[in-house]
C-alpha positions in Angstrom: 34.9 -35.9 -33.0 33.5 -39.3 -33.2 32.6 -40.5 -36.6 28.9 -41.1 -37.1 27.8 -44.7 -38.6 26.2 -45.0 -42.3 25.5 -48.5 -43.3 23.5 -50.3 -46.1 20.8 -53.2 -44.9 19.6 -55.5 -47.8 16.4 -56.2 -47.2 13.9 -55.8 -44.3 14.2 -59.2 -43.2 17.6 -58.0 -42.5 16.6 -54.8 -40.6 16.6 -56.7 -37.2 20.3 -56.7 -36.7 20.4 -52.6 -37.4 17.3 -52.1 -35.9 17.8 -49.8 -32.5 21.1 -48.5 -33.3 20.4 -45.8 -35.7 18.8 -42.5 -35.3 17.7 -42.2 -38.9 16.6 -45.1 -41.5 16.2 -44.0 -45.1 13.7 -46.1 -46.8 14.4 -47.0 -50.2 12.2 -48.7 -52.8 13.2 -47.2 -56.3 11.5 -49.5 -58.2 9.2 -48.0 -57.4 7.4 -47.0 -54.1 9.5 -44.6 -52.7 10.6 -43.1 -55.9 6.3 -42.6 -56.3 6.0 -41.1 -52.9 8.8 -38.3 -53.4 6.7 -37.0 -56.4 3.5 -37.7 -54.6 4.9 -35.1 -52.2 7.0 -33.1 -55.0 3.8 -32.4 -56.6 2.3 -30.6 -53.2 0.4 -33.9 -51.4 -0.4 -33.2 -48.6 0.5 -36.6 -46.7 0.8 -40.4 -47.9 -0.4 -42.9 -45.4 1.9 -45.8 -45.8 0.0 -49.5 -45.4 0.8 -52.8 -45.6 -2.0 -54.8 -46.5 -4.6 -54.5 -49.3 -7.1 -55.4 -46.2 -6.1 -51.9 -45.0 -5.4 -50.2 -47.8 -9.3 -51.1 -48.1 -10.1 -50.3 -44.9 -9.1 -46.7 -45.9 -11.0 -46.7 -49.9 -14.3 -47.1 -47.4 -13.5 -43.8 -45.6 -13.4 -42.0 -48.5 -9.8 -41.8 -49.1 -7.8 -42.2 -52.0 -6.0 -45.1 -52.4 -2.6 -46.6 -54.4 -2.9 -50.4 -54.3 0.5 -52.3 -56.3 1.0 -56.2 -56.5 3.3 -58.1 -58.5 4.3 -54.4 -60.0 0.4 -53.9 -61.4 -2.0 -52.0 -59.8 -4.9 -54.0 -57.9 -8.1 -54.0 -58.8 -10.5 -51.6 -57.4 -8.1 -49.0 -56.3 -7.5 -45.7 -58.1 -3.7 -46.0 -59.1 -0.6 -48.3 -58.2 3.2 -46.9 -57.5 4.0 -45.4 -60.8 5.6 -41.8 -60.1 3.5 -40.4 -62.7 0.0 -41.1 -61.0 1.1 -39.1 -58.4 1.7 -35.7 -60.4 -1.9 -35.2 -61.3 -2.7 -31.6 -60.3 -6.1 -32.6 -58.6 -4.1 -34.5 -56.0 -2.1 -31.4 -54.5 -3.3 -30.9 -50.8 -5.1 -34.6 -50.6 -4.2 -37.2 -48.4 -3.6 -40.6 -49.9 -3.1 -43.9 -48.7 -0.7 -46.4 -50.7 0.0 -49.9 -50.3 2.8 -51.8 -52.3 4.3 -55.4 -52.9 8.1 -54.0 -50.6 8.4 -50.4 -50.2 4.8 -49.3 -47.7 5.8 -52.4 -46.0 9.3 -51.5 -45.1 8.6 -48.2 -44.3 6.1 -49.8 -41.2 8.8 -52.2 -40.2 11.2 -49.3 -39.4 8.4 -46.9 -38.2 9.2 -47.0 -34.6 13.0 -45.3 -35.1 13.6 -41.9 -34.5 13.4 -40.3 -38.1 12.1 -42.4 -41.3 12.6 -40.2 -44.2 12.4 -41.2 -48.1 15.0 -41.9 -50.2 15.2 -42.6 -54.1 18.0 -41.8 -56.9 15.2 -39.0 -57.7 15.9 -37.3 -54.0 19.6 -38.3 -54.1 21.7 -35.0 -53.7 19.4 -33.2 -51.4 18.6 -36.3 -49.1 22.8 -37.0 -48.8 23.3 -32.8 -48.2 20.4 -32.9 -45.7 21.8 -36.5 -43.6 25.2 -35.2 -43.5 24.1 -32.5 -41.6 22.2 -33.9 -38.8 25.5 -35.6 -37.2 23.4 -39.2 -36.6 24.0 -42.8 -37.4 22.5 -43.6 -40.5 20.8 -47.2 -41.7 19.4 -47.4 -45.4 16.9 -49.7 -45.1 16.9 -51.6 -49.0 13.2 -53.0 -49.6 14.3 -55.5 -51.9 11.7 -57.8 -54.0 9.7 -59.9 -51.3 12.5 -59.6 -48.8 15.3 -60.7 -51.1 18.2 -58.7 -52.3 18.0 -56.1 -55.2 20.4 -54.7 -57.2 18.9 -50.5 -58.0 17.8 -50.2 -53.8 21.1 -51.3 -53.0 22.7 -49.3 -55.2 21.1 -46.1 -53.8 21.8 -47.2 -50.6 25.3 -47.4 -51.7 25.1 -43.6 -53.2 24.2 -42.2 -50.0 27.0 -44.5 -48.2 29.1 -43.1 -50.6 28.2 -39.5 -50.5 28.4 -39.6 -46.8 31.7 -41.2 -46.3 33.3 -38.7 -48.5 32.2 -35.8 -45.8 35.1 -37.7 -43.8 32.0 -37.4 -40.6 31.0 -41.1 -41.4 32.5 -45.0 -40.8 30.6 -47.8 -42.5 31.7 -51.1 -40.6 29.6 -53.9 -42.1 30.3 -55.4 -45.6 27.1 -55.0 -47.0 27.8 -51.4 -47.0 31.0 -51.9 -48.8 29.3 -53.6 -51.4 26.8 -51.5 -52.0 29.1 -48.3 -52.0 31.4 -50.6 -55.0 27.9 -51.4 -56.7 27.3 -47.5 -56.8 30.8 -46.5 -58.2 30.4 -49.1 -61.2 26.7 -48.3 -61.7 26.8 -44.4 -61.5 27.4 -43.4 -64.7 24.6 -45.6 -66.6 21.9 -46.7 -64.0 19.5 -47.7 -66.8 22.6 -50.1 -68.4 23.9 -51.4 -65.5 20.0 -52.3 -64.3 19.5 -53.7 -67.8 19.4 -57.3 -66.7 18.0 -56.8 -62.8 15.2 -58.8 -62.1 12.9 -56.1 -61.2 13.5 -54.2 -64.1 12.7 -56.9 -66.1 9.7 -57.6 -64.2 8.8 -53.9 -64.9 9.4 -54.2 -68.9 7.3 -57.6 -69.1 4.2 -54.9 -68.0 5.3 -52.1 -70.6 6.8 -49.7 -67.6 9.9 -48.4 -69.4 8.9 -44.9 -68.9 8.2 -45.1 -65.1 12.2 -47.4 -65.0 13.1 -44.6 -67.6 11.9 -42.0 -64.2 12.8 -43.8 -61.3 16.6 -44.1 -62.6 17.0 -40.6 -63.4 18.8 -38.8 -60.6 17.9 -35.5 -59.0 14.5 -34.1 -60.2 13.3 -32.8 -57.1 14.4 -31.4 -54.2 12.1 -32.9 -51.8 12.9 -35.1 -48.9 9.3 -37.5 -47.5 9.6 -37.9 -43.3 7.0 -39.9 -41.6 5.2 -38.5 -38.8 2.4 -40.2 -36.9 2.1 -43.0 -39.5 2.1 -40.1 -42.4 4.9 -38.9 -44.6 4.9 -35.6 -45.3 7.1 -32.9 -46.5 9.9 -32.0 -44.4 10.7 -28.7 -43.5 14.8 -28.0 -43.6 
């Protein structure tokens, strides 16, 4: 049997060169978009609507909706909450739509829209996403979002957990360095996320706002055994 592909892409100004070759793309932002959206879902929303703009993101407030607006890691003004996981556990939120709109993660979630499956990935989603892709017997791209389409150290090292996870199955090849890397990142990072993170720009970024607790969150592995798919421009729970 053929071995299927896994492979890590930085950023999505990257994603061109992957783009078209893989079946699934797992979207990763876990600072801390896509780590928000797995307990948006986790805590029974009905759907997020991923935007990329605050024009849309608007757009939306103006039909009544709910919105998450995030820039520069702080919410924007005039919208109801920003990406912090813990905004979306709020019991009145269970069966709501919501829109959210962030500074990396919403934005490369659009970019990869058009492949065949886009599902959510985070270090909070870690075991069941890997047991769930190493199942479906496709090529697999993690699509990093980075900071502002530059490389980030805790998105590549969950793309590099999921490499990792899936190369072990003996069903996957990695080819491209990057993936390499970010499998190596993994290894040395996996036993202390929050240390090894400790001097990562983002995370610093994060502490400069007093957000310890959401880092504290979005670097704790395994909470919830939900995995976010988008369908017709919504992500929603998948059924598996």
């Amino acid at each position: 049997m053929q071995k299927k592909l896994i492979e890590v892409c930085y950023t999505p100004a990257d994603y061109a060169y992957f783009k078209g070759k893989f079946e699934i793309v797992v979207v990763i932002d876990v600072l801390r978009a896509t780590s928000a959206i797995c307990s948006a879902i986790n805590n029974g929303v009905n759907s997020v609507i991923p935007v990329s703009t605050i024009e849309e993101a608007k757009d939306y407030q103006k039909k009544g909706y709910l919105v998450g607006a995030e820039r520069q890691g702080e919410i924007v003004e005039g919208f109801d909450f920003g990406n912090s996981p813990y905004s979306y556990m709020k019991p009145e939120l269970k069966g709501k739509d919501i829109v959210l709109s962030t500074t990396n993660g919403t934005r490369a979630i659009n970019i990869a829209k058009e492949a065949e499956t886009v599902v959510i990935g985070a270090l909070t989603n870690l075991d069941v996403l890997c047991e769930w892709l190493a199942k479906q017997d496709k090529n697999v791209v993690c699509l990093c979002s980075g900071w502002k389409d530059n490389f980030n150290l805790e998105d590549t090292i969950c793309g590099g957990a999921i490499a990792e996870n899936l190369l072990r199955t003996g069903n996957f090849a990695s080819n491209e360095d990057s993936s390499v890397a970010a499998k190596y990142l993994y290894l040395t990072a996996k036993d202390n996320y929050f240390g090894f993170l400790k001097a990562s720009s983002h995370r610093r970024r994060l502490k400069k706002l007093n957000l310890n607790e959401d880092i504290k969150f979005c670097l704790t592995p395994n909470q919830m055994d939900v995995i976010p798919v988008l369908r017709n421009d919504r992500i929603e729970k998948l059924k598996y």
